[in-house]
C-alpha positions as protocol buffer text, in pm:
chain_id: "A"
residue {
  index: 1
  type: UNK
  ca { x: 1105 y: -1128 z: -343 }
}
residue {
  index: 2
  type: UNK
  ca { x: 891 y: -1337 z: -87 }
}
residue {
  index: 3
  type: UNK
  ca { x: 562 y: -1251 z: 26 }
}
residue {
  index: 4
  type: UNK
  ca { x: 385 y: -1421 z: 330 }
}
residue {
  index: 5
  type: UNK
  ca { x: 55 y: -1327 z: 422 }
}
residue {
  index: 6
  type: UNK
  ca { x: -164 y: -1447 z: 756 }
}
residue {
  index: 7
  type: UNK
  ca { x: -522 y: -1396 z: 842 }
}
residue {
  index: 8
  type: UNK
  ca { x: -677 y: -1333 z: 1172 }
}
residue {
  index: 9
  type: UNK
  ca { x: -1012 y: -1136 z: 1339 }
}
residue {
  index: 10
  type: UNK
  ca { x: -1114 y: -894 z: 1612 }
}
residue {
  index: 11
  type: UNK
  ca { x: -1437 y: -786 z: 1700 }
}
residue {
  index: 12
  type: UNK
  ca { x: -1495 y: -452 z: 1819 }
}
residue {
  index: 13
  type: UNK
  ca { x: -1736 y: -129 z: 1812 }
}
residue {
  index: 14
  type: UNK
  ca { x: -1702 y: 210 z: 1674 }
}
residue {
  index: 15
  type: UNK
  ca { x: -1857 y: 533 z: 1523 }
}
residue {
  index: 16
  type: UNK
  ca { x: -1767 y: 722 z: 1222 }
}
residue {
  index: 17
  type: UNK
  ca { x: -1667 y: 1119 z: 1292 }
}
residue {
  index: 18
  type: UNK
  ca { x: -1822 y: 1349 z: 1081 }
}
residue {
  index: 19
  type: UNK
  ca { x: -1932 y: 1123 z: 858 }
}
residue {
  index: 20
  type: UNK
  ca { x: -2303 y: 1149 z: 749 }
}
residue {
  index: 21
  type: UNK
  ca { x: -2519 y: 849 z: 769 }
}
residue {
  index: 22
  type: UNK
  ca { x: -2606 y: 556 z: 958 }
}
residue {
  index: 23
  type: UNK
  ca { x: -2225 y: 487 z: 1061 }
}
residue {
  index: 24
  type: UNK
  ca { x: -2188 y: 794 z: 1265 }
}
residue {
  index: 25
  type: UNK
  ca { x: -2382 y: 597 z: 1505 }
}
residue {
  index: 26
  type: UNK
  ca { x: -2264 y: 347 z: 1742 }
}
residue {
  index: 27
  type: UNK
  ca { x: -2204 y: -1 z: 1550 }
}
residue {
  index: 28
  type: UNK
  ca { x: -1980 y: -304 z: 1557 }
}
residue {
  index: 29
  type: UNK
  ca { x: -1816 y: -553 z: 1306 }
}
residue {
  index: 30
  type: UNK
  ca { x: -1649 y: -870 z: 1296 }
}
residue {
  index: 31
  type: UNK
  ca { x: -1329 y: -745 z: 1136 }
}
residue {
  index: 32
  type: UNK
  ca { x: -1092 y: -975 z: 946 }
}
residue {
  index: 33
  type: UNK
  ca { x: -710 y: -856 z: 917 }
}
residue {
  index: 34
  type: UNK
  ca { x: -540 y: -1006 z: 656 }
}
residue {
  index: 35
  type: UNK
  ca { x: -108 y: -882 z: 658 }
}
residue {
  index: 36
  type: UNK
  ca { x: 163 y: -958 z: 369 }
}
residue {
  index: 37
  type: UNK
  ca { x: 526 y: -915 z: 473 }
}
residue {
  index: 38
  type: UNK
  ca { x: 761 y: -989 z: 218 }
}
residue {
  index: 39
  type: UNK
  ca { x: 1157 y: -999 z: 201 }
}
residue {
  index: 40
  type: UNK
  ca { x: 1408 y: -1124 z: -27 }
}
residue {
  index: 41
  type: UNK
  ca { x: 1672 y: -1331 z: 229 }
}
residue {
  index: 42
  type: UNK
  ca { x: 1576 y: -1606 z: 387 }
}
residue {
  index: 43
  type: UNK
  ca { x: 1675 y: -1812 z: 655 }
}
residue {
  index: 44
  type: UNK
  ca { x: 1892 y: -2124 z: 717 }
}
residue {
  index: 45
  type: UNK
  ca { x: 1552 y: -2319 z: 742 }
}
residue {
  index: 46
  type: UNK
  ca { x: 1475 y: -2157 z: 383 }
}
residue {
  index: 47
  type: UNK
  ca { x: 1184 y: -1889 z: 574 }
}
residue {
  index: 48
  type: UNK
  ca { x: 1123 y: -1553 z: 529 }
}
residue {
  index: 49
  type: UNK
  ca { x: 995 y: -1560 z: 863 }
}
residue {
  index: 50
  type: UNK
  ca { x: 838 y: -1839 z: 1061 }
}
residue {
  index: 51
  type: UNK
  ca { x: 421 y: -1818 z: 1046 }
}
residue {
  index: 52
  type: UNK
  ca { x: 390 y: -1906 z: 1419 }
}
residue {
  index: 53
  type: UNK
  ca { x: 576 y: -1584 z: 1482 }
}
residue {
  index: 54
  type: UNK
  ca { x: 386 y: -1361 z: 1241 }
}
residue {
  index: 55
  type: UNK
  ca { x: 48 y: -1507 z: 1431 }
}
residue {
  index: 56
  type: UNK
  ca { x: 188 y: -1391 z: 1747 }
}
residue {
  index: 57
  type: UNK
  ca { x: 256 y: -1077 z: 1620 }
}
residue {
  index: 58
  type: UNK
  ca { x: -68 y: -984 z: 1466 }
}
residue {
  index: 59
  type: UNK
  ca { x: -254 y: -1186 z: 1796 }
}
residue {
  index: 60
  type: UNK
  ca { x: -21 y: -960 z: 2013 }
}
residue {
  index: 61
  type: UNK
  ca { x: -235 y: -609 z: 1816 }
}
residue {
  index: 62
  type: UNK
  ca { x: -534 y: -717 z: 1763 }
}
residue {
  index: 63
  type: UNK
  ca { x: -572 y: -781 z: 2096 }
}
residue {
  index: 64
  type: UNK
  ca { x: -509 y: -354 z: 2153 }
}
residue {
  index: 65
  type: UNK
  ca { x: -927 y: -359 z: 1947 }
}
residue {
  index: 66
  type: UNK
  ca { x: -1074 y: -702 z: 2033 }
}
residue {
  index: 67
  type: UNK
  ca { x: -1355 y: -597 z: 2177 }
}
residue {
  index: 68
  type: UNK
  ca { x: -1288 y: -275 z: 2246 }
}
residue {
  index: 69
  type: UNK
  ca { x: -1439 y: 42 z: 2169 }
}
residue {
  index: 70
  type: UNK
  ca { x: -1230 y: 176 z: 1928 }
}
residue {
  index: 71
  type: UNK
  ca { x: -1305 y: 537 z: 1925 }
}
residue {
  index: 72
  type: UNK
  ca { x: -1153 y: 557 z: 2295 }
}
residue {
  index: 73
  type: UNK
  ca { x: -829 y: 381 z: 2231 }
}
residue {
  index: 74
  type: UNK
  ca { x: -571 y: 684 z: 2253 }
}
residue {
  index: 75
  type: UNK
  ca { x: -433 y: 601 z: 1927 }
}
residue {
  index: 76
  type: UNK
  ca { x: -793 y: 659 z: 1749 }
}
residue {
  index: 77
  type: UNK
  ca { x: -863 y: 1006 z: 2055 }
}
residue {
  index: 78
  type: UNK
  ca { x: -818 y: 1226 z: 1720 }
}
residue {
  index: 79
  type: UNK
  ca { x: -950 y: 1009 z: 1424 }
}
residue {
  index: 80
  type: UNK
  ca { x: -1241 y: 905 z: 1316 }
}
residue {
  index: 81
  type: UNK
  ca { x: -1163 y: 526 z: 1328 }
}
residue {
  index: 82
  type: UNK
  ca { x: -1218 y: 399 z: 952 }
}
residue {
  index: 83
  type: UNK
  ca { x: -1098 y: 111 z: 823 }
}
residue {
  index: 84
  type: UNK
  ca { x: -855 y: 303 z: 673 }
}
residue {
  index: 85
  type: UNK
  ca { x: -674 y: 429 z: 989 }
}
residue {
  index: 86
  type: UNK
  ca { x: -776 y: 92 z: 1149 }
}
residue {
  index: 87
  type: UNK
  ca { x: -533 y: -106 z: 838 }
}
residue {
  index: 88
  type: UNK
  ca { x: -266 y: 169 z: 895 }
}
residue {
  index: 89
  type: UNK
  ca { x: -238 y: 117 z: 1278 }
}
residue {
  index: 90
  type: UNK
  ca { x: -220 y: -242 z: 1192 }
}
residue {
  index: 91
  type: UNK
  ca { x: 73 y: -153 z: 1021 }
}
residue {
  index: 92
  type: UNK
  ca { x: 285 y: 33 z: 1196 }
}
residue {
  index: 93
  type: UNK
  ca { x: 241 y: -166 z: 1550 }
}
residue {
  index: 94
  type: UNK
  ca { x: 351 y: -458 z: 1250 }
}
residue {
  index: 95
  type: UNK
  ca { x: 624 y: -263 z: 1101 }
}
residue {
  index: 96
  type: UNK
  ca { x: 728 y: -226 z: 1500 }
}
residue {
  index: 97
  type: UNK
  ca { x: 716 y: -583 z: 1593 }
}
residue {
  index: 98
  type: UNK
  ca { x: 934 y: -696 z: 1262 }
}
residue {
  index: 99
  type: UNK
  ca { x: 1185 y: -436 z: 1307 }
}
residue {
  index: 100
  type: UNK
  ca { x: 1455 y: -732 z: 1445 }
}
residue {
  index: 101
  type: UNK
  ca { x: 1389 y: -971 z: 1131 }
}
residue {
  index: 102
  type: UNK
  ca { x: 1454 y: -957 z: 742 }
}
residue {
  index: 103
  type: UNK
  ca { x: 1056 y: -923 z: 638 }
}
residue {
  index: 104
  type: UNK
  ca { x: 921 y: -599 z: 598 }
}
residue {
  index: 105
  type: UNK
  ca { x: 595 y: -522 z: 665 }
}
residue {
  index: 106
  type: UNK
  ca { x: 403 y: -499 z: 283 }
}
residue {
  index: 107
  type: UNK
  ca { x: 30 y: -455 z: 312 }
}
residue {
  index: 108
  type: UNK
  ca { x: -237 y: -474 z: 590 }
}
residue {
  index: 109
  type: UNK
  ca { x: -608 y: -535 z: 465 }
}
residue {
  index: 110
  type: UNK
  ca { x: -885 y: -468 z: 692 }
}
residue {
  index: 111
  type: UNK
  ca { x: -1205 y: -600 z: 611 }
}
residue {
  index: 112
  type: UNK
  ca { x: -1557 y: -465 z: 775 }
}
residue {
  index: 113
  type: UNK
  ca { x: -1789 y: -734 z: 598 }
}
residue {
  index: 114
  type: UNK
  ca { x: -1710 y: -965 z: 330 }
}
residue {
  index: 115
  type: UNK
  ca { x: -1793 y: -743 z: 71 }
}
residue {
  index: 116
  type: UNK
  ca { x: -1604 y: -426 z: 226 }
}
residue {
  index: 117
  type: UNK
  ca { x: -1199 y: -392 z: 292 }
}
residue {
  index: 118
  type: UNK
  ca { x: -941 y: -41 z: 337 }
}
residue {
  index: 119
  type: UNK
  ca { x: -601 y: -134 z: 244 }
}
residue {
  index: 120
  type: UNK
  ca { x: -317 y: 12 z: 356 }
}
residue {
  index: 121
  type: UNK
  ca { x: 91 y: 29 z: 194 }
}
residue {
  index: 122
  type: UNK
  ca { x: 368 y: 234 z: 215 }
}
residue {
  index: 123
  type: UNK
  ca { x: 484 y: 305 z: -147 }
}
């Protein structure tokens, strides 16, 4: 099996739903997004899947949060936008975009500070 992971950021602004604590008020990070794909077949060129197209992808969502308010995106009307749902939206608008390829979409980390990340996997 291969495994190919990318990083990128977003910056954006949210509140925590019924959450107690200082994070139920309005607040912002600097997220980093870190994805793994992985896949067992690769191509003629000896890739899983080319990097520059992986980038795209991930630039392509992120873009959906960069500085956006996250808590009135309509996929986040009904959540309380943790960095858990955060990693698993990640996902599936990945597991979307790779849909026409061999690579799979493996893991989606979502970090809210460097000490501080949700991770998200189908298993």
């Amino acid at each position: 099996m291969y495994y190919l992971k990318i990083v990128d950021y977003f910056a954006a602004a949210h509140n925590l739903i019924n959450y107690k604590g200082k994070c139920e008020e309005l607040h912002g990070h600097n997220w980093k997004v870190e994805i793994v794909v992985k896949g067992d077949k690769l191509d003629k060129a000896g890739m899983l899947v080319d990097f520059k197209i992986l980038k795209k992808y991930l630039k392509e969502i992120l873009e959906l949060l960069d500085h956006k308010y996250i808590n009135e995106l309509e996929d986040f009307k009904n959540l309380s936008p943790s960095s858990e749902y955060i990693a698993k939206f990640i996902f599936e608008k990945m597991k979307d975009k790779l849909h026409h390829t061999t690579a799979t979409i493996f893991e989606v980390r979502c970090w809210e500070s460097i000490n501080s990340c949700a991770i998200y996997r189908e298993e």
